[in-house]
C-alpha positions as CSV (number, residue, x, y, z in Angstrom):
1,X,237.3,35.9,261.3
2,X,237.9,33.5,258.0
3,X,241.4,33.5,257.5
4,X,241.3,34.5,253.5
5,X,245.7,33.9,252.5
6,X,248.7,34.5,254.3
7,X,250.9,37.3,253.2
8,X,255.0,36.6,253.7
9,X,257.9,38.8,253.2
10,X,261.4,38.3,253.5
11,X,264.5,40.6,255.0
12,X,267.9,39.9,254.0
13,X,269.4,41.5,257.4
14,X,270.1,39.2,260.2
15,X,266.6,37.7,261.6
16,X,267.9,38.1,265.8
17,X,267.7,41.8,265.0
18,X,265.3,44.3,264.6
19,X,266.3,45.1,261.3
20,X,264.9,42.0,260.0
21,X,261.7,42.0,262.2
22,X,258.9,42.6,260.1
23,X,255.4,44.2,260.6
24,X,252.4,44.0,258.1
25,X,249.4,46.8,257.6
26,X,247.1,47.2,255.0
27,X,247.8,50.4,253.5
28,X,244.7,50.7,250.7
29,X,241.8,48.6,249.6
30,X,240.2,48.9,246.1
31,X,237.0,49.0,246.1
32,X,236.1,50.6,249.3
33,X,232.2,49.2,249.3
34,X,230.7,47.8,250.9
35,X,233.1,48.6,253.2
36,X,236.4,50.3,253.1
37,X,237.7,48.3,255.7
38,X,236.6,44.3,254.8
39,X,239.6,43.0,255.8
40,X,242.4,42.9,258.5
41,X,246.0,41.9,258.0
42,X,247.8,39.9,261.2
43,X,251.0,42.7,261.8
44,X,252.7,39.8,262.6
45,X,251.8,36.5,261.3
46,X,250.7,38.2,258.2
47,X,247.5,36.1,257.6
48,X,244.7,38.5,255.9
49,X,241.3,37.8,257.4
50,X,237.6,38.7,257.1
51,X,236.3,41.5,259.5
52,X,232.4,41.9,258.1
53,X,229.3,40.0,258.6
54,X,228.9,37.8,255.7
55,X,225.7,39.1,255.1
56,X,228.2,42.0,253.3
57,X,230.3,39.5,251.2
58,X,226.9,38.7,249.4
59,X,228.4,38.1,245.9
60,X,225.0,38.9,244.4
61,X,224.9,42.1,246.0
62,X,228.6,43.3,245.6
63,X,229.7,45.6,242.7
64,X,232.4,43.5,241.9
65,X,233.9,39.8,243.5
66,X,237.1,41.2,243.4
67,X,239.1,43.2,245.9
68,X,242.9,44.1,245.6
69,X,245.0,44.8,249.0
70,X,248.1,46.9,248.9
71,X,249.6,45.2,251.8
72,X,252.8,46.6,253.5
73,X,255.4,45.0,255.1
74,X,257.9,47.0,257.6
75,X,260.7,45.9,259.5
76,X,262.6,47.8,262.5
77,X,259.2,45.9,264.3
78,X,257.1,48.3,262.5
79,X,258.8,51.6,263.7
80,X,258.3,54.7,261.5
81,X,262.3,54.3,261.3
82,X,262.1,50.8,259.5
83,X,262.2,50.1,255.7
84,X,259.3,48.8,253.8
85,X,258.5,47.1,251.1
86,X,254.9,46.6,249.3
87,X,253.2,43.8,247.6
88,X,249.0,43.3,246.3
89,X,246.2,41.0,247.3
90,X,243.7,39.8,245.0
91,X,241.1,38.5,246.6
92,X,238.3,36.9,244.9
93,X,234.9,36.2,246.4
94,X,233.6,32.5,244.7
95,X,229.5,31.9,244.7
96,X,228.0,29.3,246.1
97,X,224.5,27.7,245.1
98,X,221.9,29.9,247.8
99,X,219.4,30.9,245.2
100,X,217.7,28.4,243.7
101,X,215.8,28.9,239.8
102,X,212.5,29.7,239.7
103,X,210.1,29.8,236.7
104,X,209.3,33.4,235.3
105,X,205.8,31.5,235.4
106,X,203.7,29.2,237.0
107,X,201.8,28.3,233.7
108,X,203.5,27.8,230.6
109,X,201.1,27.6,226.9
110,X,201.9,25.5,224.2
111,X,200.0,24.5,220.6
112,X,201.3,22.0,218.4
113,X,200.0,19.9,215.7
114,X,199.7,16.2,215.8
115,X,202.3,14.6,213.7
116,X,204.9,16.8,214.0
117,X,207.8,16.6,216.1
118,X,210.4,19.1,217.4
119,X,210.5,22.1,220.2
120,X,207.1,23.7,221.1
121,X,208.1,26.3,223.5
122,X,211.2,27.2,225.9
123,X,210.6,27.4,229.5
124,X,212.5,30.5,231.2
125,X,214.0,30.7,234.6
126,X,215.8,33.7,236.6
127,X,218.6,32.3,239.0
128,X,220.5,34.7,240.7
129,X,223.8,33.1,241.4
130,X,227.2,33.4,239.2
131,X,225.9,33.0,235.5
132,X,227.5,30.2,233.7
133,X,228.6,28.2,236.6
134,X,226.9,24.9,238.2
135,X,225.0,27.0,240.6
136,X,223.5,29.2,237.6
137,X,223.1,26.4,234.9
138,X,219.5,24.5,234.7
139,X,218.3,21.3,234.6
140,X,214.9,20.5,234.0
141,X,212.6,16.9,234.6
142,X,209.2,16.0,233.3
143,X,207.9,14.9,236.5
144,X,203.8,14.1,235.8
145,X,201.5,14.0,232.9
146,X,204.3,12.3,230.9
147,X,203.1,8.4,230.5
148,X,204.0,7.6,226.7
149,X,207.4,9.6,226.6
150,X,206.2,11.9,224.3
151,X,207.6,14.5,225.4
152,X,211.6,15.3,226.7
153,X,212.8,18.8,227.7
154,X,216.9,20.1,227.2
155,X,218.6,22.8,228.7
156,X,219.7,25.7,226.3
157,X,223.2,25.9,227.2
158,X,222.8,29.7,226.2
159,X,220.0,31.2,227.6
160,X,219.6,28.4,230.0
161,X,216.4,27.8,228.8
162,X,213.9,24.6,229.2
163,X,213.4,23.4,225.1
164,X,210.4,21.6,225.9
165,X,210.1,18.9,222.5
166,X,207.5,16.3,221.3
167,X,209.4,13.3,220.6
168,X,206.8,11.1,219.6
169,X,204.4,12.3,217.1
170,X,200.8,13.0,219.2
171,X,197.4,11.8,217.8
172,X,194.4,14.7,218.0
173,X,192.1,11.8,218.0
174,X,193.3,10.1,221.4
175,X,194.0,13.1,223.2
176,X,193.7,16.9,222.6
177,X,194.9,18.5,225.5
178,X,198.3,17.5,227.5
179,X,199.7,19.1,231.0
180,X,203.2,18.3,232.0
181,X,204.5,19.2,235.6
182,X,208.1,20.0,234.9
183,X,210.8,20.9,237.6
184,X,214.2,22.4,237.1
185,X,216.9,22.2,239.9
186,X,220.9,23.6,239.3
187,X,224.1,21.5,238.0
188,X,225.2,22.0,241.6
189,X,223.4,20.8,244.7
190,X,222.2,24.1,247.1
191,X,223.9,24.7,250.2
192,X,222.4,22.8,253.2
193,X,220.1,25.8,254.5
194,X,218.6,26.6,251.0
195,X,215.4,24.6,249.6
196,X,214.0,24.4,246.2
197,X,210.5,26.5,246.2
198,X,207.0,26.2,244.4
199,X,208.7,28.4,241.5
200,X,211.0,25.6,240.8
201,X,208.0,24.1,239.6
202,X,205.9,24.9,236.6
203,X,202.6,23.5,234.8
204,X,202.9,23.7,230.2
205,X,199.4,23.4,229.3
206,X,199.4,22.1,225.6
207,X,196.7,21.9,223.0
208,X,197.1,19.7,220.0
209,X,195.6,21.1,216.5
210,X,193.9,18.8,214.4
211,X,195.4,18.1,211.0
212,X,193.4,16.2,208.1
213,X,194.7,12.9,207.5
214,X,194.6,10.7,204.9
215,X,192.4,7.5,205.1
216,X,194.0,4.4,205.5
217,X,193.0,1.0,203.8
218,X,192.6,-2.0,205.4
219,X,194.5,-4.8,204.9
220,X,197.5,-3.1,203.3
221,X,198.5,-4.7,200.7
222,X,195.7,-7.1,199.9
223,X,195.9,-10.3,198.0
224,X,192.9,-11.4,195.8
225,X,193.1,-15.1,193.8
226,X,190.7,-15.9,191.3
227,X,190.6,-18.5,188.5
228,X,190.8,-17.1,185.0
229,X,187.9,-16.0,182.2
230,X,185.9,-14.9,185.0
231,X,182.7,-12.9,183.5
232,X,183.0,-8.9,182.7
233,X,181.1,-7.5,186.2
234,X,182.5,-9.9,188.6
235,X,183.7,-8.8,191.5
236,X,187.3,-8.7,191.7
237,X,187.5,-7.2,195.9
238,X,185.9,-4.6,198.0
239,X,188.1,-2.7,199.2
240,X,188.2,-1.0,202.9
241,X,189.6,2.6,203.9
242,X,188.7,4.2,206.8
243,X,189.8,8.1,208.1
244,X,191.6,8.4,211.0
245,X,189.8,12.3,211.8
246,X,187.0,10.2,213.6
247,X,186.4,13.6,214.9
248,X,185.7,15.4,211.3
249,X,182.5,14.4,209.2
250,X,183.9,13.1,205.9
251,X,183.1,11.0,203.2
252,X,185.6,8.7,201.4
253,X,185.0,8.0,197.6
């Protein structure tokens, strides 16, 4: 019962006659599925409207959004006498935001060494609505496990992908494992009866690899002052380096 367009035609014969009184039918509607008959033409107002139950104009489950209606208009008040003339429809069935992304997984693995920076894994999503539109595009927040901001997540504008990044260089020696909780929601808000699930949500367990490091002196630089013809043996400074791999038995010489 949605009115879809209105369809109007003109007659050049005088409009208090029948000559110019005009009559419209759809003669042919391309393509015929889900039904070959989704729509029904007013004969005389000419407004095209929807004769289905919505559940068939599913966009996700149609072959194609778009139908084309050969739409006849007849005058002599639609007699088989009167003249016609023909004009087409296209009618194109727009998405809306009813399926909300979910993770391919609930757990997501990641390894990275400490020190470096960059993307350690992309987190994938299916969404079934219109690709490349608000309703299909991604966006993802680090919602827990996320205190020292050393991590941020981007969308791929391609795949729609989460590119899940260390930002700040992580330290082995403070902490070798991490777990973020990361959501992703659409561009577009969902329509009112549609909610986002426990599949919008996913856990990236991440292990951090331990790479040797070099020690590190302490003070850096150091000053030393001493007075001048000071006896061969004397000592000048000790010096003080300690190794940050606390976790790795190693000598420094």
């Amino acid at each position: 019962g949605t009115t879809v367009m209105r369809m109007t035609a003109f007659d050049a014969d005088d409009s208090s006659t029948d000559n110019a009184l005009l009559r419209y039918n759809i003669l042919k509607q391309t393509p015929t599925k889900p039904s070959p008959n989704m729509f029904y033409i007013d004969p005389e107002k000419g407004d095209i409207v929807t004769v289905v139950s919505p559940v068939l104009l599913d966009r996700e489950t149609m072959e194609t959004p778009k139908y084309e209606l050969v739409i006849e208009a007849k005058d002599m008040g639609g007699l088989d006498v009167g003249l016609t003339g023909t004009a087409t429809a296209t009618i194109l069935i727009d998405d809306k935001n009813d399926h909300p992304p979910e993770f391919t997984k609930k757990e997501f693995q990641a390894t990275v060494k400490e020190g470096v920076t960059g993307v350690i894994v992309n987190l994938t999503v299916g969404d079934r609505d219109d690709p490349a539109t608000g309703a299909w595009r991604a966006v993802y927040t680090i919602i827990n496990g996320n205190p020292g901001q050393s991590f941020e997540i981007h969308t791929n504008p391609q795949t729609n992908e989460g590119m899940l990044s260390v930002v700040k260089p992580l330290d082995y020696e403070i902490s070798a494992f991490h777990t973020l909780l990361i959501k992703v929601e659409n561009e577009d808000p969902l329509i009112p009866d549609i909610a986002y699930g426990p599949s919008s949500t996913a856990t990236v367990q991440i292990t951090v690899e331990d790479v040797n490091e070099g020690p590190v002196f302490h003070p850096n630089p150091m000053t030393v002052t001493k007075q001048e013809n000071i006896p061969i043996g004397s000592v000048v400074l000790t010096v003080n380096a300690t190794d940050p791999d606390t976790l790795q038995h190693q000598t420094i010489r």
